[in-house]
C-alpha positions as CSV (number, residue, x, y, z in Angstrom):
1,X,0.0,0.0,0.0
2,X,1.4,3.1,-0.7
3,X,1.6,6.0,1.7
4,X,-0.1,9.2,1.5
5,X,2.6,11.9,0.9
6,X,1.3,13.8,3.9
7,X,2.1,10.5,6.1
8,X,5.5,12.0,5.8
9,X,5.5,15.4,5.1
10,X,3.9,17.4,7.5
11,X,5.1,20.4,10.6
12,X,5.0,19.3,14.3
13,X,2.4,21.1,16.8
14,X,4.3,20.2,19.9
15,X,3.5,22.9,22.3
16,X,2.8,22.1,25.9
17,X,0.2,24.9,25.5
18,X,-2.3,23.1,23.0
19,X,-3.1,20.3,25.7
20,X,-6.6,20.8,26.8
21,X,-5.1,20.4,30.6
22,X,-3.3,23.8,29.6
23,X,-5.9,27.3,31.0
24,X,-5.3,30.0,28.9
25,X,-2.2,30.9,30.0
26,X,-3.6,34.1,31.9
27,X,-2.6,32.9,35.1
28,X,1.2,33.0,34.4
29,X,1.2,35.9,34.2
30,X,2.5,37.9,30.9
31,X,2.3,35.5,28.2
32,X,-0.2,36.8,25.9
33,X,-2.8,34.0,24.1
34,X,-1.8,32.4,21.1
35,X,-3.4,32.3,18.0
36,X,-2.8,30.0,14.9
37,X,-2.9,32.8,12.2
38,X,0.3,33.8,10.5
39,X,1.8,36.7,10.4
40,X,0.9,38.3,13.8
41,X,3.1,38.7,17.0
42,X,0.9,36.3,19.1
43,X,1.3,33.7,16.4
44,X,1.9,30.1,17.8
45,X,5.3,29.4,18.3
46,X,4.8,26.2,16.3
47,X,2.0,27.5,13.7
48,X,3.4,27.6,9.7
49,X,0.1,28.4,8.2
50,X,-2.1,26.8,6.0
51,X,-0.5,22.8,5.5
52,X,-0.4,19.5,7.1
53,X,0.7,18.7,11.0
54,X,0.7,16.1,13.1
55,X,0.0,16.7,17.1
56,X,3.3,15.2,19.3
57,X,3.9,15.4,23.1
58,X,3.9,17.0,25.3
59,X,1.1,18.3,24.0
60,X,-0.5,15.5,23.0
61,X,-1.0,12.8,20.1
62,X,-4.3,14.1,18.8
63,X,-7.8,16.5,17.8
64,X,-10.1,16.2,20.4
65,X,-13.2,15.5,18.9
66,X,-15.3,16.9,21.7
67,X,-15.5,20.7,22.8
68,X,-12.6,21.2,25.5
69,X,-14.1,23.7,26.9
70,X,-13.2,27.6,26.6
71,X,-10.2,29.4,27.6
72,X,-7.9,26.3,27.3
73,X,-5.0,25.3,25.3
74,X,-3.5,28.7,25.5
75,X,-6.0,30.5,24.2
76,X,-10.2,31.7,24.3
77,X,-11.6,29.7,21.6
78,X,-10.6,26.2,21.4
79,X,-10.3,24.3,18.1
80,X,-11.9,20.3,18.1
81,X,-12.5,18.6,15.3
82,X,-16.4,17.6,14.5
83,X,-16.4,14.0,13.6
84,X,-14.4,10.6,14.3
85,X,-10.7,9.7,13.3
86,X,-10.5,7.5,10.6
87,X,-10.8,4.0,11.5
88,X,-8.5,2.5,8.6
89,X,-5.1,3.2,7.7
90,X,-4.7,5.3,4.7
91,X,-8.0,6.4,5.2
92,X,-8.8,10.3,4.8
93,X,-11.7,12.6,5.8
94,X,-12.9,16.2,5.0
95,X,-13.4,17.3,8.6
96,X,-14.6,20.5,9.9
97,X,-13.1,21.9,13.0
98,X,-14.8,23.6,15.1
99,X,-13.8,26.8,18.0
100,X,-15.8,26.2,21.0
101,X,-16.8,30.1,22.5
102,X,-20.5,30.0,22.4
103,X,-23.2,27.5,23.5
104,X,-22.9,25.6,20.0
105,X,-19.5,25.0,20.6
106,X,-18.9,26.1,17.0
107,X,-18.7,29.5,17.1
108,X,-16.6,29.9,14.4
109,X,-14.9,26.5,12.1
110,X,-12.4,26.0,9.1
111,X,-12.6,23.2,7.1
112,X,-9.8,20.5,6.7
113,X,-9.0,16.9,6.4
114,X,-7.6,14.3,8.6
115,X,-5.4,11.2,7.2
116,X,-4.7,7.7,9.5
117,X,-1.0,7.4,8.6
118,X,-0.8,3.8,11.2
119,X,0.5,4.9,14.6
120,X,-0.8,8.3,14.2
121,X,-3.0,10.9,13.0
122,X,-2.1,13.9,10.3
123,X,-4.5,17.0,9.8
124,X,-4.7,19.1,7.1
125,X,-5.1,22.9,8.9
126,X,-6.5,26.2,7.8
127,X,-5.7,29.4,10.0
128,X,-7.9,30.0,12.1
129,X,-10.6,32.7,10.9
130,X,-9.9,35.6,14.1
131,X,-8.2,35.2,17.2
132,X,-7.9,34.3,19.8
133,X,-8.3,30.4,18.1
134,X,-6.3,27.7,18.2
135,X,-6.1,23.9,17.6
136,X,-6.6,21.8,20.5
137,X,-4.6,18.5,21.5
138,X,-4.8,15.6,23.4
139,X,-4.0,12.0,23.9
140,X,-7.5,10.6,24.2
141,X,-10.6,10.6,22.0
């Protein structure tokens, strides 16, 4: 079977921030929220813009695909993915994602795709449409 391109090409979103264990950062005192849009000076450390990533520690190995909740992961509106993983390698989705801020839990969304690459999980990510968004991780379903 021949692997999906992405399986292997894809930027890291590793920071401890994007756990959904993580507030918003507000009580440590000066670091200001993070946002995954580029070009602004509160940009996510490990944010590139528009391409494929795959969630490592310590954040975590994956999308949640539940609403975390707000004002986690380092920022106010928290990015989950609406729908399951894909259950069989190789397999890929259109996904939306989804920025939990108001009852609905979708407040705002971008649409994507997600890929099962074997041990792990690659997502195809849009910036996020305003800020303060970002993508959530975690290790659980």
């Amino acid at each position: 079977e021949q692997q999906h391109p992405e399986c292997t090409d894809y930027t890291v979103l590793n920071d401890s921030r994007r756990s959904i264990h993580h507030g918003d950062g507000t009580r440590e005192g000066a670091k200001p929220l993070k946002c995954d849009d580029t070009g602004l000076s509160y940009t996510s450390p490990d944010w590139v813009g528009a391409g494929w990533y795959r969630m490592m520690g310590p954040a975590g190995s994956r999308i949640p695909e539940t609403p975390p909740g707000r004002r986690q992961c380092g920022t106010h509106a928290t990015g989950w993915m609406k729908g399951s993983h894909p259950a069989v390698v190789g397999q890929t989705h259109q996904m939306k994602f989804c920025f939990h801020w108001t009852k609905s839990g979708c407040h705002w969304s971008t649409q994507g795709k997600v890929t099962h690459c074997g041990d792990y999980f690659v997502y195809y990510l849009e910036d996020t449409p305003t800020c303060s968004l970002r993508y959530c991780v975690t290790d659980h379903f």
